[in-house]
VEXDREN-2710 file (C-alpha; in Angstrom, 1 decimal):
% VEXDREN-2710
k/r/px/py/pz
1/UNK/7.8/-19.2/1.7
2/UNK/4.7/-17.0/2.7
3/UNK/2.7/-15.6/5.5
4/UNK/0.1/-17.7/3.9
5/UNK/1.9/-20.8/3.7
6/UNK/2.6/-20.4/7.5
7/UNK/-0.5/-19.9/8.7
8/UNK/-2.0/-23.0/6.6
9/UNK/0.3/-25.4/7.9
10/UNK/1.6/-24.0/11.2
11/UNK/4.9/-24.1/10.7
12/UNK/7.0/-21.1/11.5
13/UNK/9.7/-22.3/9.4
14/UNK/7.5/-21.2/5.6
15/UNK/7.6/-17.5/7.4
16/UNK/10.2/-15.4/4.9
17/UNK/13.7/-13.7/6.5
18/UNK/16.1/-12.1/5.9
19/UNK/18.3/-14.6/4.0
20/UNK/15.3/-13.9/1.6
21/UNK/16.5/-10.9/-1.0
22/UNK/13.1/-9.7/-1.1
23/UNK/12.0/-9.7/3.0
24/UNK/15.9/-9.0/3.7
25/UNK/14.3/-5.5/5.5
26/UNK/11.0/-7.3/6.5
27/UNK/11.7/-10.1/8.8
28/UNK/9.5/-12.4/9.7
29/UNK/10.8/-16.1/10.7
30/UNK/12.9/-13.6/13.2
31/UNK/10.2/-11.9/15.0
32/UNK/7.5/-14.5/15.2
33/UNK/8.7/-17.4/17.0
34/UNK/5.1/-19.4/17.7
35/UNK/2.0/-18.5/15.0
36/UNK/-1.0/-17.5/17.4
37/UNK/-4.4/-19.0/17.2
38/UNK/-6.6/-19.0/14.5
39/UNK/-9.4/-15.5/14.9
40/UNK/-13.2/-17.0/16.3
41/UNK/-16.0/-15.8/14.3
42/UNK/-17.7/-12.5/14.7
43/UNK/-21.4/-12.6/15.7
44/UNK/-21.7/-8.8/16.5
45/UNK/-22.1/-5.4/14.4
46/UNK/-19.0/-3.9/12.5
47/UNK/-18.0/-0.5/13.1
48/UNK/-18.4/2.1/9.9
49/UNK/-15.2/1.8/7.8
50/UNK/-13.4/5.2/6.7
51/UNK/-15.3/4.7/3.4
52/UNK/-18.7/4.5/4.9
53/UNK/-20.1/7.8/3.5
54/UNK/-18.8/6.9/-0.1
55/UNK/-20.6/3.7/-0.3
56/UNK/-22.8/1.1/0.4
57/UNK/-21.5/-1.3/-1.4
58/UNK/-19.5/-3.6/1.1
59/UNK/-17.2/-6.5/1.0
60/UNK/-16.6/-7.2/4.3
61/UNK/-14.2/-9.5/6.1
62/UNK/-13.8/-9.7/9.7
63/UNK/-11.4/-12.0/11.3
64/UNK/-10.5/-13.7/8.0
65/UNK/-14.4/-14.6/7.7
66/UNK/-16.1/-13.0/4.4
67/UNK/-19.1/-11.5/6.6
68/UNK/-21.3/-9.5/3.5
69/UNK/-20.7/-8.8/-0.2
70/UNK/-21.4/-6.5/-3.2
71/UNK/-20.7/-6.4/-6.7
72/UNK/-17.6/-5.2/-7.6
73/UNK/-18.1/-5.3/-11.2
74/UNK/-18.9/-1.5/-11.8
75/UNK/-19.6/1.3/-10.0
76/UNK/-17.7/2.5/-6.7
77/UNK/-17.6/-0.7/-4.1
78/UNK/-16.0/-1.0/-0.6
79/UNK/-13.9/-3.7/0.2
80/UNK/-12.9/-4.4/4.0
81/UNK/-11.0/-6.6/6.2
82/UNK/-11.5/-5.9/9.7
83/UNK/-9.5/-7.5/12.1
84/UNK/-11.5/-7.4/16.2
85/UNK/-9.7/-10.4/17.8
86/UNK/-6.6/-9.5/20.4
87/UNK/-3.7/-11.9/19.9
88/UNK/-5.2/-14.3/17.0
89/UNK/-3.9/-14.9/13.5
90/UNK/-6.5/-14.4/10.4
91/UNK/-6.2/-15.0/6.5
92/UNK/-8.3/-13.8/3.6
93/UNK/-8.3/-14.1/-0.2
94/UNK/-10.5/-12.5/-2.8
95/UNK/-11.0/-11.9/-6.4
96/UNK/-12.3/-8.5/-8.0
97/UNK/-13.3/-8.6/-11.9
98/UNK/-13.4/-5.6/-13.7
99/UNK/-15.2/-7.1/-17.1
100/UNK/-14.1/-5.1/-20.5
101/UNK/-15.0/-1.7/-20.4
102/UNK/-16.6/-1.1/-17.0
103/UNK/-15.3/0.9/-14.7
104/UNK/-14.7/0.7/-10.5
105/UNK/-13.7/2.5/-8.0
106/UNK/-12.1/-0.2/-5.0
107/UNK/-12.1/1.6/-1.6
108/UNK/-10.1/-0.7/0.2
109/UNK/-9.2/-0.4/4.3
110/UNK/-7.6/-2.6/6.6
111/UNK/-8.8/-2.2/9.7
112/UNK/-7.0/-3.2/12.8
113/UNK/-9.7/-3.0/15.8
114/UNK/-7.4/-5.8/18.1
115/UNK/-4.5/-5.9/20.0
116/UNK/-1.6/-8.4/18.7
117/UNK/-3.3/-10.1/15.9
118/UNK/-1.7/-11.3/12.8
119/UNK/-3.5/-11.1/9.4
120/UNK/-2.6/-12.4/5.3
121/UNK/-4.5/-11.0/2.7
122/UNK/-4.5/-12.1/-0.7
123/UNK/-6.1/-10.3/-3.6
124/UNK/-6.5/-11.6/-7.1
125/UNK/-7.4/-8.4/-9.5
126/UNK/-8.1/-8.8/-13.2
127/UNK/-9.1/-5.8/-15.5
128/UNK/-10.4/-6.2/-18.8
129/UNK/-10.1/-5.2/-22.4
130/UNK/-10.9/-1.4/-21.6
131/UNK/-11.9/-1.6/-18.5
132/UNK/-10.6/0.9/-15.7
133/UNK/-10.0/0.1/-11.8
134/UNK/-9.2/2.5/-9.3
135/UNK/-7.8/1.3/-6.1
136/UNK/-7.4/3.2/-3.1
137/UNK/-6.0/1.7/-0.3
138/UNK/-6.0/2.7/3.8
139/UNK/-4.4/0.6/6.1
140/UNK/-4.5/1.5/9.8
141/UNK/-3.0/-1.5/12.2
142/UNK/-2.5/-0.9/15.1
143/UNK/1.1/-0.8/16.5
144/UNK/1.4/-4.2/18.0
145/UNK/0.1/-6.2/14.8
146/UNK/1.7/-8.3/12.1
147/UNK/-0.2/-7.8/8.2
148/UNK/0.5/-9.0/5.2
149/UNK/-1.2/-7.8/2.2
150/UNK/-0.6/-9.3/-1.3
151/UNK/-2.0/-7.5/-4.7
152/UNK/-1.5/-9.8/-8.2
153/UNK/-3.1/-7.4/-10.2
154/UNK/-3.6/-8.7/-14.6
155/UNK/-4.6/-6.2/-17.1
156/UNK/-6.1/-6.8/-20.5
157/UNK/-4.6/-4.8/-23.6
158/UNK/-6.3/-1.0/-23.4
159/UNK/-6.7/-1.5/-19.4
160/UNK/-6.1/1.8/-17.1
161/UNK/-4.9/0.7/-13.3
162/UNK/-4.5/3.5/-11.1
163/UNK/-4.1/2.8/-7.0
164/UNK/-2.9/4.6/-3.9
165/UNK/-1.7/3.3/-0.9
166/UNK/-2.0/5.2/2.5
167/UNK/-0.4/3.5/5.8
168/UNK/0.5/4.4/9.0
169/UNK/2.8/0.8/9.4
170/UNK/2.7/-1.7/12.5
171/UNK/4.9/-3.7/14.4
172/UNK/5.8/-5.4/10.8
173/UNK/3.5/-4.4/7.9
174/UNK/4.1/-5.4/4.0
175/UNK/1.8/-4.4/1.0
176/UNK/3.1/-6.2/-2.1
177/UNK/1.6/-5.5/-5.8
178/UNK/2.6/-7.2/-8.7
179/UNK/1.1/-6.5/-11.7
180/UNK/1.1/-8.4/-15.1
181/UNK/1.6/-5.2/-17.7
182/UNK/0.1/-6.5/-21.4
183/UNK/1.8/-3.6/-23.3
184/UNK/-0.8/-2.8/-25.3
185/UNK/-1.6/0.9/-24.6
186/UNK/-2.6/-0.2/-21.0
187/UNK/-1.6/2.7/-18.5
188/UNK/-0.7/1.7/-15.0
189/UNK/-0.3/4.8/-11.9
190/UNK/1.0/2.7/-8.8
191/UNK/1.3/5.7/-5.8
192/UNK/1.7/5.2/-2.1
193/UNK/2.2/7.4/1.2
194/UNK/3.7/6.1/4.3
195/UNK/3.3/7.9/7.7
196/UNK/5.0/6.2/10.2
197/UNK/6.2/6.6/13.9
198/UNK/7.1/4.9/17.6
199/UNK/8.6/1.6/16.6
200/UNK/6.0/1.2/13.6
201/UNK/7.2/-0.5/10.0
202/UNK/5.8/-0.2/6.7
203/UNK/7.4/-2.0/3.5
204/UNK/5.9/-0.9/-0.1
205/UNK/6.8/-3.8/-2.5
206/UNK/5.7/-3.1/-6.0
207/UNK/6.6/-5.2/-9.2
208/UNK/5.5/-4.3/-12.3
209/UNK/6.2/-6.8/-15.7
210/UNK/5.9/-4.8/-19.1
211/UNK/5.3/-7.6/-21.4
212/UNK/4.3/-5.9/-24.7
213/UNK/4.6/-3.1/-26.7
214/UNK/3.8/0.1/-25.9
215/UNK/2.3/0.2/-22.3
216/UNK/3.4/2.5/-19.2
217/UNK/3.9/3.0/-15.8
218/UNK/3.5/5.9/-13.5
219/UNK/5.2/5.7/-10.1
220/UNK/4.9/8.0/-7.2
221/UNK/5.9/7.2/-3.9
222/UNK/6.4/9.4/-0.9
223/UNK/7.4/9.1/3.0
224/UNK/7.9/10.1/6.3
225/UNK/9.4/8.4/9.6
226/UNK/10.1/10.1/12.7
227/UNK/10.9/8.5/16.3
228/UNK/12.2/4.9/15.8
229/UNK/10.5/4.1/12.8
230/UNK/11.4/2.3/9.7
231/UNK/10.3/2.1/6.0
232/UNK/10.9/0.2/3.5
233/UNK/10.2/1.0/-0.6
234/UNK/11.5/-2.0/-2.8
235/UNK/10.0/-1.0/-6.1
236/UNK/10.5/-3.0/-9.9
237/UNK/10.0/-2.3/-13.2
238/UNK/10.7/-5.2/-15.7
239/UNK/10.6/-4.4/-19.8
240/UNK/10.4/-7.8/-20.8
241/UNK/12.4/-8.3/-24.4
242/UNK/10.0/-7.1/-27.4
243/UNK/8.3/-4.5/-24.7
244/UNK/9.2/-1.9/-27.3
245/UNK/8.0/1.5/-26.4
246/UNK/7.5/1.0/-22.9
247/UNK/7.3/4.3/-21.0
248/UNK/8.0/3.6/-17.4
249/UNK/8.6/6.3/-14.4
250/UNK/9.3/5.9/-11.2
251/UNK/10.1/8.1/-8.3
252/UNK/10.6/7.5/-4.5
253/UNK/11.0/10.3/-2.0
254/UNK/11.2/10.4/2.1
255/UNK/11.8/12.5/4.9
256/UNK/13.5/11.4/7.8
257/UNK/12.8/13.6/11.1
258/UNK/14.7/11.4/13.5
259/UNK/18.2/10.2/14.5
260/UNK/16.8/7.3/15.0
261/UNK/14.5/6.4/12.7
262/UNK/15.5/4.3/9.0
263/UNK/14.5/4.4/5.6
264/UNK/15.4/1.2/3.0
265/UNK/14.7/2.0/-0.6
266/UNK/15.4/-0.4/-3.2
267/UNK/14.0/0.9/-6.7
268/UNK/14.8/-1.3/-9.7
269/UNK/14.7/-1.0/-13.9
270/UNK/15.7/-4.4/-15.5
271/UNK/15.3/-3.4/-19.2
272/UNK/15.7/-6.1/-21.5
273/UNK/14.1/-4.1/-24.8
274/UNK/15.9/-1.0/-26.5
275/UNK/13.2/1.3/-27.8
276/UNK/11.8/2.6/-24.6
277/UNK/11.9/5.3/-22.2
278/UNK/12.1/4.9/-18.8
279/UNK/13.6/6.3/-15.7
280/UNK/14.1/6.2/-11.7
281/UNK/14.7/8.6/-8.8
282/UNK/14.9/8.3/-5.1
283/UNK/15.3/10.6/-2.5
284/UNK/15.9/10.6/1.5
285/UNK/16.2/13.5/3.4
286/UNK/14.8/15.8/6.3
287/UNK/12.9/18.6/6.2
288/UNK/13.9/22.2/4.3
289/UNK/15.5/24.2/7.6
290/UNK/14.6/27.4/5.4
291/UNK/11.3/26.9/5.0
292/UNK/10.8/25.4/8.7
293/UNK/12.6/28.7/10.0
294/UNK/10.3/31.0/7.6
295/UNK/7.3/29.4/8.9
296/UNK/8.7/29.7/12.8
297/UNK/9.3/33.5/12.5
298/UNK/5.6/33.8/11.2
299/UNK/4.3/32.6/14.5
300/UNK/3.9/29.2/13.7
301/UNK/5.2/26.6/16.7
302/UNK/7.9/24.3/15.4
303/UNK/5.1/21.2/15.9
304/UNK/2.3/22.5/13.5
305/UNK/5.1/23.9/11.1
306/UNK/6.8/20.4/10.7
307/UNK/3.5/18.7/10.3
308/UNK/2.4/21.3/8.0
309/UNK/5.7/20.9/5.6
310/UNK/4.9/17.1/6.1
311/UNK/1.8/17.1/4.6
312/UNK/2.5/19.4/1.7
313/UNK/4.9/16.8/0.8
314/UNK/3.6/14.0/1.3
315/UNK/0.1/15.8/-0.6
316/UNK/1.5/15.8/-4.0
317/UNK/0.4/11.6/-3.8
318/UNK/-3.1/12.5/-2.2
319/UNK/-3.4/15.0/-5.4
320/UNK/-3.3/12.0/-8.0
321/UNK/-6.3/10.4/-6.5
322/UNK/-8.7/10.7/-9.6
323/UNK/-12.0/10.0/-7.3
324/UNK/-12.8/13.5/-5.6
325/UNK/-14.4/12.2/-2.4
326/UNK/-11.5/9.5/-1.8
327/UNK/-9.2/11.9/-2.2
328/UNK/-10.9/13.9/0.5
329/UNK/-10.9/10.9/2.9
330/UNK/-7.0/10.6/2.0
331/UNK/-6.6/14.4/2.4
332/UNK/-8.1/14.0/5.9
333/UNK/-6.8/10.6/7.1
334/UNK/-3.1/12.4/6.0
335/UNK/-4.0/15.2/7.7
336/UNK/-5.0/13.6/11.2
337/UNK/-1.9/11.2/11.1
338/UNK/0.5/14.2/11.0
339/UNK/-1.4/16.0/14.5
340/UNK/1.4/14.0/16.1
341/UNK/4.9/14.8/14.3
342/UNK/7.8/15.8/16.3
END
């Protein structure tokens, strides 16, 4: 049962829920009770993306509708979905192929220009023998929307996969990556932010399967909700038997600033090899009242202080961006997001 499957047929019945282990936090079949029409074609310009100055190399998809393309074989490419119909449902799918030893930079934002809609993207990624792929990942809905974004990411033995994930949530937002892990000395970094407030939800599903020797796995992944928000981190790290000297790390933190507001973690080693190394960690808590009280009694108001302490925490995943002028976008976009905290 899928988004996608739901959306191809019409039937609100293939939409996951609850009873699924997997969705049990991200509800679908019980919040969307009649799929809306299918998005009309765009005839008109695009706005600029929040990659525009980094590139001008575009994939571009608005309303489900693959609109312009570039090669995303090498180099640094921008990949976009844009979604600019209110109260219409859209799907996209698209392959990226890093061939052995090249190297790509994927700026990739979802960009919700609409009221209501609801949008499943797919992406098929594939990095070859040697090959490197950085992802980094902005996904601004707005509150009302539904999204669905899928990641099946394969890697080639010597492949380096680094991405970063940056939301804001909607009304129900999932970004799922599952990636194949050769073993092999491939290296994999899998890091995401999630900045979320009103009534918005974000879900970070990752699932990462070491099937050789000798491969590993960086995890970072930090939070913060405030007001009546939710998030959700479900995170997996299989060692498959013979995925000796695997070297797997994974780490979840989150700040909660609200009564109100909810934080679901689910982070996961099934280890089914004995030579490896690998560990977990998950934290959920509110702000240091020290450090907010230091930074009060040197003038600063209780708003900026919070938001300041925010984004120190939340900056230790912006840091990790390898590509300099991404991670100043990132810096930024973090940066604006937390103008609002309460």
């Amino acid at each position: 049962m899928s988004l996608a499957s739901a959306l191809k047929t019409g039937d609100v019945t293939e939409l996951p829920s609850r009873r699924d282990e997997d969705w049990r936090w991200t509800d679908l079949r019980g919040l969307i009770r009649a799929l809306p029409p299918a998005a009309p074609a765009h005839d008109g310009d695009v706005p600029a993306g929040p990659f525009a100055a980094l590139t001008r190399a575009e994939t571009v998809f608005v309303n489900g509708r693959h609109v312009a393309d570039a090669d995303t074989t090498s180099g640094v490419v921008s990949l976009r979905f844009v979604a600019l119909a209110d109260g219409a449902s859209q799907g996209a799918s698209h392959a990226v192929v890093v061939r052995p030893g090249e190297r790509l930079v994927l700026l990739e934002s979802h960009e919700g220009r609409a009221a209501g809609y609801l949008s499943d993207v797919a992406l098929d990624i594939a990095v070859g023998e040697g090959a490197s792929l950085e992802r980094i990942v902005l996904v601004e809905d707005v509150a009302e929307a539904v999204n669905v974004i899928t990641a099946e990411v394969a890697l080639a033995p010597g492949a380096k996969f680094a991405q970063t994930v940056l939301t804001s949530g909607a009304r129900r937002q999932r970004i799922e990556t599952r990636v194949s892990h050769p073993g092999a000395h491939a290296e994999v970094r899998l890091d995401g932010a999630y900045l979320l407030d009103g009534q918005r939800h974000a879900d970070l599903t990752t699932v990462v399967t070491h099937a050789g020797v000798d491969g590993t796995t960086s995890q970072l992944t930090k939070g913060m909700v405030t007001d009546q928000a939710r998030g959700v981190f479900q995170g997996r790290i299989v060692v498959s038997p013979g995925a000796d000297q695997t070297d797997a790390r994974m780490g979840h933190h989150a700040l909660i600033l609200s009564d109100k507001a909810e934080i679901d973690a689910k982070p996961e080693l099934l280890i089914f090899a004995d030579d490896v190394s690998c560990a977990h960690g998950n934290t959920i808590g509110a702000l240091d009242e020290d450090a907010l009280f230091y930074a009060e009694q040197r003038g600063i108001p209780e708003v900026e202080a919070k938001a300041m302490l925010t984004e120190a925490f939340v900056g230790e995943v912006v840091e990790r961006i390898e590509h300099e002028a991404a991670r100043d976008v990132a810096a930024a976009w973090v940066a604006r997001k937390l103008g609002g905290v309460r």
